[in-house]
C-alpha positions as CSV (number, residue, x, y, z in Angstrom):
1,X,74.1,161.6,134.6
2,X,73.1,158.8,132.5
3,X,74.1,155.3,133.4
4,X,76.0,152.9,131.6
5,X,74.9,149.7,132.1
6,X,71.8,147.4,133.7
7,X,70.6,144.5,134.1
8,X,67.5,142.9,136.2
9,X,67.2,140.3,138.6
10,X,64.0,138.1,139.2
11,X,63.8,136.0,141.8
12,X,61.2,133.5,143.2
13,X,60.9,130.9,146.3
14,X,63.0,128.5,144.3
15,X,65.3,130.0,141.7
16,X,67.2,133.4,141.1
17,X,66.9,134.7,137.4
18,X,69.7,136.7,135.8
19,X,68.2,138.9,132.8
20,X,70.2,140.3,129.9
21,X,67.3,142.4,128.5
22,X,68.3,145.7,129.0
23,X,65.4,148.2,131.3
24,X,66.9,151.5,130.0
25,X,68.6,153.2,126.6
26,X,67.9,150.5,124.8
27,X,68.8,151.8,121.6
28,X,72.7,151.7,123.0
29,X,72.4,147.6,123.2
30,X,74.5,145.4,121.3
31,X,74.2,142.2,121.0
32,X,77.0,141.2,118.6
33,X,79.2,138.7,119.8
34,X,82.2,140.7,117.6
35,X,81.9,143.9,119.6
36,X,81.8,142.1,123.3
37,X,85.1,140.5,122.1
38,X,86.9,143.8,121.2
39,X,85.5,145.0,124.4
40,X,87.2,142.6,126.7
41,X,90.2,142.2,124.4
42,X,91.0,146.2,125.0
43,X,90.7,146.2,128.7
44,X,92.4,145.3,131.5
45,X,90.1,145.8,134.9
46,X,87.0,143.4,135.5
47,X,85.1,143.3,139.1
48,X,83.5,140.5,139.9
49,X,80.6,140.1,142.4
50,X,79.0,137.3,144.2
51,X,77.4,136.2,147.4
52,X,79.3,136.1,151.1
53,X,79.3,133.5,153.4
54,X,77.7,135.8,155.6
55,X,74.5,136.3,152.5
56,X,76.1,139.8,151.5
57,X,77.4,140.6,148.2
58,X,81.3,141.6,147.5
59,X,82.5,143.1,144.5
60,X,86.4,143.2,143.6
61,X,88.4,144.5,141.0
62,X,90.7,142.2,139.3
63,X,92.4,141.8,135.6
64,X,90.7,139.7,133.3
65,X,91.7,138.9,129.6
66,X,89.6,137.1,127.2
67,X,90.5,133.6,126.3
68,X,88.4,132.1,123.0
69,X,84.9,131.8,124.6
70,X,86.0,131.9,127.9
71,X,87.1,134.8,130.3
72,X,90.3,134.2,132.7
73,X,90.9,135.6,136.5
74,X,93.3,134.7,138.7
75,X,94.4,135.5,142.2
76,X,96.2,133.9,145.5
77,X,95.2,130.1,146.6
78,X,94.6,131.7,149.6
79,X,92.2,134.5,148.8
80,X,89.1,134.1,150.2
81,X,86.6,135.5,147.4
82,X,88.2,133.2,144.8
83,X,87.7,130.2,146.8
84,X,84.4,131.1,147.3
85,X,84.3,132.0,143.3
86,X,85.9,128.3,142.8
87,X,82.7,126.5,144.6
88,X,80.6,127.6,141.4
89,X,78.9,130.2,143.4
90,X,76.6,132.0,140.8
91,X,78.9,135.1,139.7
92,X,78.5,138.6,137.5
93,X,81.7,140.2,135.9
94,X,81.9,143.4,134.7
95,X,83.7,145.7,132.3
96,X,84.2,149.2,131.4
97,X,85.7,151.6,128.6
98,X,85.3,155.3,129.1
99,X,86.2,156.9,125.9
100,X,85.1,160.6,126.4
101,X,83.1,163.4,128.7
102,X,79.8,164.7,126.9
103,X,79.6,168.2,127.8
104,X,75.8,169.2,127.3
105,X,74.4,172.7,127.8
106,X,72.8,171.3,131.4
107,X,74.0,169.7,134.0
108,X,71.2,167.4,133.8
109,X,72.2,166.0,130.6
110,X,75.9,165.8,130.7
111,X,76.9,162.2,130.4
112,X,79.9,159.9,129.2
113,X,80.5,158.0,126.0
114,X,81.1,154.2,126.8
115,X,81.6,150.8,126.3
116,X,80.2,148.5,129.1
117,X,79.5,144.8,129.5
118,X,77.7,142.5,132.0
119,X,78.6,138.8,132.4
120,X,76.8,136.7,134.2
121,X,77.6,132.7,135.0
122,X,80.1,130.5,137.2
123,X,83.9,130.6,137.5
124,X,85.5,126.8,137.7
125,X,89.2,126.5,138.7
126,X,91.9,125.6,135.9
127,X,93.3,122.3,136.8
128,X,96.9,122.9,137.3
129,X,98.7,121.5,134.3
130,X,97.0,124.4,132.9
131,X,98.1,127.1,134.9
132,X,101.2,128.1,133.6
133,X,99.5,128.9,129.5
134,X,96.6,130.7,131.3
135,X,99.3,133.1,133.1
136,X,101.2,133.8,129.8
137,X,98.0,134.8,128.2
138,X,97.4,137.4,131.0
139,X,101.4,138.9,130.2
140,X,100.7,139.1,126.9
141,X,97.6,140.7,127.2
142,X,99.0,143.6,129.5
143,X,102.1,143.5,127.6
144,X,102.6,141.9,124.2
145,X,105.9,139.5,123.9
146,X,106.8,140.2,127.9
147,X,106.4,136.1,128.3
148,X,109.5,135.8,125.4
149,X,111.4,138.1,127.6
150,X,111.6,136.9,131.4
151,X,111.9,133.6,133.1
152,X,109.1,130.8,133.6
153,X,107.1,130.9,136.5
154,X,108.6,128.8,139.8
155,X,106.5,125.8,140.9
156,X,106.2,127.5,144.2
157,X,104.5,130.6,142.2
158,X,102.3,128.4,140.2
159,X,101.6,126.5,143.8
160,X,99.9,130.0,144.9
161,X,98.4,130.8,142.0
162,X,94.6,130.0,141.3
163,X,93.2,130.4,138.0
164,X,89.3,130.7,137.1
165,X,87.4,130.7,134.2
166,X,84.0,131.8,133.6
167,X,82.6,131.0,129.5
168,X,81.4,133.7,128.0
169,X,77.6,132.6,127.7
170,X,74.7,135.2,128.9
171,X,75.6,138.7,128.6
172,X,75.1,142.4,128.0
173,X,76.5,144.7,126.2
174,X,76.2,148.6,125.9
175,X,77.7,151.5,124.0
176,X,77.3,154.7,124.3
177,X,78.7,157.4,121.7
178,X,76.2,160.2,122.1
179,X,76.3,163.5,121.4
180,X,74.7,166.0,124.2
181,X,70.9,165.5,123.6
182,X,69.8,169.2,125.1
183,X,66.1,170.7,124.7
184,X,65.1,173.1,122.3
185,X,65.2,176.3,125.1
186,X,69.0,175.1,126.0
187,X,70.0,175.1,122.2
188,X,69.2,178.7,122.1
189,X,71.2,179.7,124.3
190,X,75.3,180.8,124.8
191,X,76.5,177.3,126.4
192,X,78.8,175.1,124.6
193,X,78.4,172.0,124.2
194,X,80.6,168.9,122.5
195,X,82.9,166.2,123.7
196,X,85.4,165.8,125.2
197,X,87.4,162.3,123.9
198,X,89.9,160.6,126.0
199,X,92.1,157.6,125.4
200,X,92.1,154.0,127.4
201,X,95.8,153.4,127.2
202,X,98.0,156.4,127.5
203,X,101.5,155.3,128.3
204,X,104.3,158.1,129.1
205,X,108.4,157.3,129.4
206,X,109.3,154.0,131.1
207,X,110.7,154.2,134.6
208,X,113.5,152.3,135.4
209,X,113.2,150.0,138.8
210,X,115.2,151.7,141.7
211,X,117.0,148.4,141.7
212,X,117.5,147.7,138.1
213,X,121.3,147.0,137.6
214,X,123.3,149.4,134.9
215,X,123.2,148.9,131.6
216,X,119.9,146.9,131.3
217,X,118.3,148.2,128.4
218,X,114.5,148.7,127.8
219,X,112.9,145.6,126.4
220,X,111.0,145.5,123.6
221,X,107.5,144.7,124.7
222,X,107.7,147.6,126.6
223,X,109.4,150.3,124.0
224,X,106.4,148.6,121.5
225,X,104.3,150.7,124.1
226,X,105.9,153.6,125.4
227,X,107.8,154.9,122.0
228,X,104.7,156.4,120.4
229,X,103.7,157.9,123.2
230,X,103.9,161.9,122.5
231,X,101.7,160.9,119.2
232,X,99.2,158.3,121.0
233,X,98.2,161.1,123.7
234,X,97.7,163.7,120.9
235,X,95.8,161.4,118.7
236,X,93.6,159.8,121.8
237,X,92.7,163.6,122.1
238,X,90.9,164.0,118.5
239,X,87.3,163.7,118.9
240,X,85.9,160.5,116.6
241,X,82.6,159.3,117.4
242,X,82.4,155.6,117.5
243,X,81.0,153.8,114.3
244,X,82.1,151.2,111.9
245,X,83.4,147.7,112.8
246,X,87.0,148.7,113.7
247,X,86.7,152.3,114.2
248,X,88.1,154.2,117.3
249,X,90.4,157.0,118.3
250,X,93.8,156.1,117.1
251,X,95.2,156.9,113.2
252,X,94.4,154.3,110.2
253,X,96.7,154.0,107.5
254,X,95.6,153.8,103.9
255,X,97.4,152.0,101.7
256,X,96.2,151.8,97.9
257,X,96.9,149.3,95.4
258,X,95.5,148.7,92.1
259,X,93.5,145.2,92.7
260,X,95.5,143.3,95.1
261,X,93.8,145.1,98.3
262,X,92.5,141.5,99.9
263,X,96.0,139.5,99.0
264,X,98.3,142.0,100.3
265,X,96.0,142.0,103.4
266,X,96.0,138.0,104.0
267,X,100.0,138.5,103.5
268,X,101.0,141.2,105.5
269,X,98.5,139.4,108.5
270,X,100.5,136.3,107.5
271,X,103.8,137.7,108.7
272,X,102.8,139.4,111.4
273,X,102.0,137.3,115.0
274,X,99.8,139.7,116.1
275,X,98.0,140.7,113.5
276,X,93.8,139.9,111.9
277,X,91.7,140.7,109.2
278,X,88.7,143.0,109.4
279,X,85.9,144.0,107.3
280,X,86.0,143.2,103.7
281,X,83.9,146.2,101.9
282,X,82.7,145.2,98.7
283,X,81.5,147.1,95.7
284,X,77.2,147.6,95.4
285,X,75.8,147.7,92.1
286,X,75.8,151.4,92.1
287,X,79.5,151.0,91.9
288,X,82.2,152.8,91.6
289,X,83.4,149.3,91.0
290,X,82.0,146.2,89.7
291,X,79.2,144.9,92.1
292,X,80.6,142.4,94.4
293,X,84.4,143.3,93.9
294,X,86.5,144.3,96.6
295,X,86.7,148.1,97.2
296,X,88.7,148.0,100.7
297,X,90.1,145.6,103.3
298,X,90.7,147.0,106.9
299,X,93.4,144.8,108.8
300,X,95.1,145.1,112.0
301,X,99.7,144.8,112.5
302,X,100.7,144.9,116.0
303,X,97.9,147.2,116.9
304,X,98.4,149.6,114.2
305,X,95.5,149.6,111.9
306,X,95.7,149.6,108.0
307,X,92.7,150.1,105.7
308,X,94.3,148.7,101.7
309,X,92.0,150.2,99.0
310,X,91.7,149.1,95.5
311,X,92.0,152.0,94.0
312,X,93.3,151.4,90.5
313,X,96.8,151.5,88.7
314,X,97.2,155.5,88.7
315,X,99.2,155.4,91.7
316,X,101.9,153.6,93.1
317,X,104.2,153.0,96.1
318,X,107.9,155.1,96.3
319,X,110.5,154.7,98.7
320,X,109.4,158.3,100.5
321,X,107.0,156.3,103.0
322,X,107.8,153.3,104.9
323,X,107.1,151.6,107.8
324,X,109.6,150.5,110.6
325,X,109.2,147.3,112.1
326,X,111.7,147.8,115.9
327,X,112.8,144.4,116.3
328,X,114.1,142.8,119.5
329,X,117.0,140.7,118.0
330,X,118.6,139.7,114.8
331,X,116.6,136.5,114.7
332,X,113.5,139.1,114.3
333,X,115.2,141.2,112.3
334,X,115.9,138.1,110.0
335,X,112.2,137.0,109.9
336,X,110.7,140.1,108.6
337,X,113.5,141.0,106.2
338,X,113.5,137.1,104.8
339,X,109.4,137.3,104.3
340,X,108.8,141.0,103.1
341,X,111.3,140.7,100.6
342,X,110.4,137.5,99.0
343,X,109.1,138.7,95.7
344,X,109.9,142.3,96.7
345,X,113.7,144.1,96.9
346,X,116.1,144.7,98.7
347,X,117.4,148.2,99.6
348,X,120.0,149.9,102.0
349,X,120.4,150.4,105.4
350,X,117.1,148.2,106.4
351,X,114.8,149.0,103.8
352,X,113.3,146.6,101.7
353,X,110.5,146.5,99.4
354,X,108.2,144.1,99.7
355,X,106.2,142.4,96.2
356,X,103.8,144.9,96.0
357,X,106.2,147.9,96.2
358,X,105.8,149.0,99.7
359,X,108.9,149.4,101.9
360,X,109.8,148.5,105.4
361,X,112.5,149.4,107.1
362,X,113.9,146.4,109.6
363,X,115.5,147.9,112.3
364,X,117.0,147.0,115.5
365,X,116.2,148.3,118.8
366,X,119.3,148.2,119.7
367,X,120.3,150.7,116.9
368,X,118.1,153.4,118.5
369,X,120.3,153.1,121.6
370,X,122.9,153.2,120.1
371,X,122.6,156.5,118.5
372,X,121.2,158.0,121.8
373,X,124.8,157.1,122.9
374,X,126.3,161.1,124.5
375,X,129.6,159.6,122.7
376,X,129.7,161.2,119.3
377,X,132.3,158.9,118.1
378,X,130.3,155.8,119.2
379,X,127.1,157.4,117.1
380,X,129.4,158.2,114.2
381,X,130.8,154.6,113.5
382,X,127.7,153.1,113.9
383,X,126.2,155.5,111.7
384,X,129.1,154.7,109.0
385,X,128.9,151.1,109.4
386,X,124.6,151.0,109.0
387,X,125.3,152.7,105.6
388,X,127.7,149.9,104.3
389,X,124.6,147.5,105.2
390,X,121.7,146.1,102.9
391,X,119.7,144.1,106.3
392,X,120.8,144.9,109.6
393,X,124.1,143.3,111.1
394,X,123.9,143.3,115.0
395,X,127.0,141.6,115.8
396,X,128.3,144.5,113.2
397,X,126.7,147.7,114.7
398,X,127.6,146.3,117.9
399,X,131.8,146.0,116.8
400,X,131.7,149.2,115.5
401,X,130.2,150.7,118.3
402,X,132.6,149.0,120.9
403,X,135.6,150.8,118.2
404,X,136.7,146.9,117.5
């Protein structure tokens, strides 16, 4: 089995010397800052190892998320390791992706396509006025807009909470996306051999507390995860080996405009919290286009990922595609329609086109529950009333679903 990552350690009668410099597969080393940041930003799991009191070593897993230049921990006041990790005790923390199984034709050769990094440096505590951000970055990291949703933490939680942070400053990083790499005798013969891809985040149907009260609906943050899954688990099952800058196993959408690829880009991104921008691929002198034009702008909306292509004027958008935005409440609901229809128009029953001819539909969560609803009278006046509307009405779909 091949390993995924290394790093060395030198030491002498006065100092201990942490190297980077990978010993083994060097070819799979990368040292751009970009990758190591997409790395940490998709995972969720760290361990972290340092010294004992007793001059052992302990390792323990524990979520981490990526702050700027810095990476977070946290963990009881009254755990002993992060005490010890608090005292500036010299520290590693790693992190893993597994992305697939390579199946060679021998044993000896199977392997694992990766993404691993090594950091090495000191934790220092958070002073506590800045506890309680640090903690909202760690639920919206595991679960995007959970922090809008519940309460504040209680001083007595934030009293027991410790928060580290180490900066981001010597490191490795490693990816592996081989292919099986099997000798000339083993190609001849009748195994088979490929890959077999899996996904990070696989999410199936929420599960309600034992203890939730009645009528509590699934939140948002969490449907943003869990309502896609039958397609995430097929897609994570497609085999793509890893390449470009923002390439991996999930679906890109392609949307072509005639020159405007790199506005509608910096506007969509504009509108969208969580959103960024992504490679800009420009033309070469051996065209198509003129050298040094834009060809194609890969951006990022909530996690989904868009490629916009200037592809000329011979086709356009029409009302057959859209994409749904689920919103939480009408205040949402309201800030999408209001910006993706300025310059743009408005449609029925959600849908509006934005300045560039796209469409979005703007739709309530709450309308998707409703029409779950086992009373078919209940579905059919919502239904009714939703055609009557141009931009969602909650306080409407909600009357005519209580028969008022």
């Amino acid at each position: 089995m091949t390993s995924t990552a290394t790093s060395t350690t030198t030491s002498t009668a006065t100092s201990s010397v942490t190297s980077t410099e990978l010993t083994r597969l060097r070819d799979r080393a990368s040292t751009d800052r970009a990758e190591l940041d997409r790395l940490l930003d998709d995972v969720f799991l760290a361990h972290v190892g340092l010294a004992d009191d007793q001059g052992g070593v302990v390792v323990i897993p524990t979520a981490v998320v990526r702050d700027g230049d810095r990476v977070l921990i946290h963990g009881s006041t009254g755990s002993g390791w992060m005490r010890r990790a608090a005292e500036g005790r010299p520290a590693c923390l790693t992190v893993t992706e597994l992305s697939g199984i390579i199946v060679a034709r021998s044993a000896f050769e199977n392997s694992l396509r990766y993404r691993s990094a090594v950091l090495f440096g000191c934790f220092t505590r958070l002073p506590d006025p800045e506890v309680p951000q640090a903690l909202d970055i760690f639920t919206e990291h595991l679960l995007p807009g959970r922090a809008a949703e519940i309460r504040p933490n209680h001083r007595r939680e934030l009293a027991a909470t410790m928060v580290l942070s180490m900066p981001i400053g010597q490191w490795s990083l490693k990816i592996g996306t081989d292919w099986p790499e099997d000798a000339d005798e083993d190609l001849a013969g009748s195994a088979w051999a490929g890959v077999i891809p899996f996904g990070t985040r696989r999410y199936g149907d929420p599960l309600p507390a034992p203890d939730l009260r009645p009528g509590i609906p699934v939140p948002a943050s969490v449907r943003a995860l869990t309502d896609d899954f039958p397609v995430r688990s097929q897609l994570d099952r497609q085999d793509n080996k890893r390449g470009g800058a923002m390439t991996d196993r999930a679906l890109v959408t392609c949307l072509w405009f005639d020159t405007q690829a790199e506005e509608a880009a910096a506007f969509y991104t504009g509108i969208f919290p969580d959103s960024k921008l992504g490679t800009v691929h420009r033309h070469t002198p051996e065209g198509p286009g003129p050298a040094g034009t834009v060809m194609l702008v890969e951006f990022e909306l909530n996690g989904q990922k868009f490629s916009a292509l200037n592809g000329g004027p011979q086709f356009t958008f029409n009302e057959s595609v859209s994409i749904v935005i689920p919103c939480a409440d009408q205040a949402e609901v309201d800030y999408y329609w209001d910006r993706l229809s300025d310059g743009g128009q408005e449609n029925v029953c959600g849908w509006t086109k934005d300045r560039y001819g796209l469409s979005w539909q703007v739709v309530p969560t709450v309308f998707f529950d409703m029409i779950s609803d086992p009373d078919a009278g209940k579905v059919a006046r919502v239904m009714q009333t939703m055609f009557t509307m141009t931009k969602f009405d909650i306080a409407g779909l909600e009357k005519a679903y209580a028969g008022q």
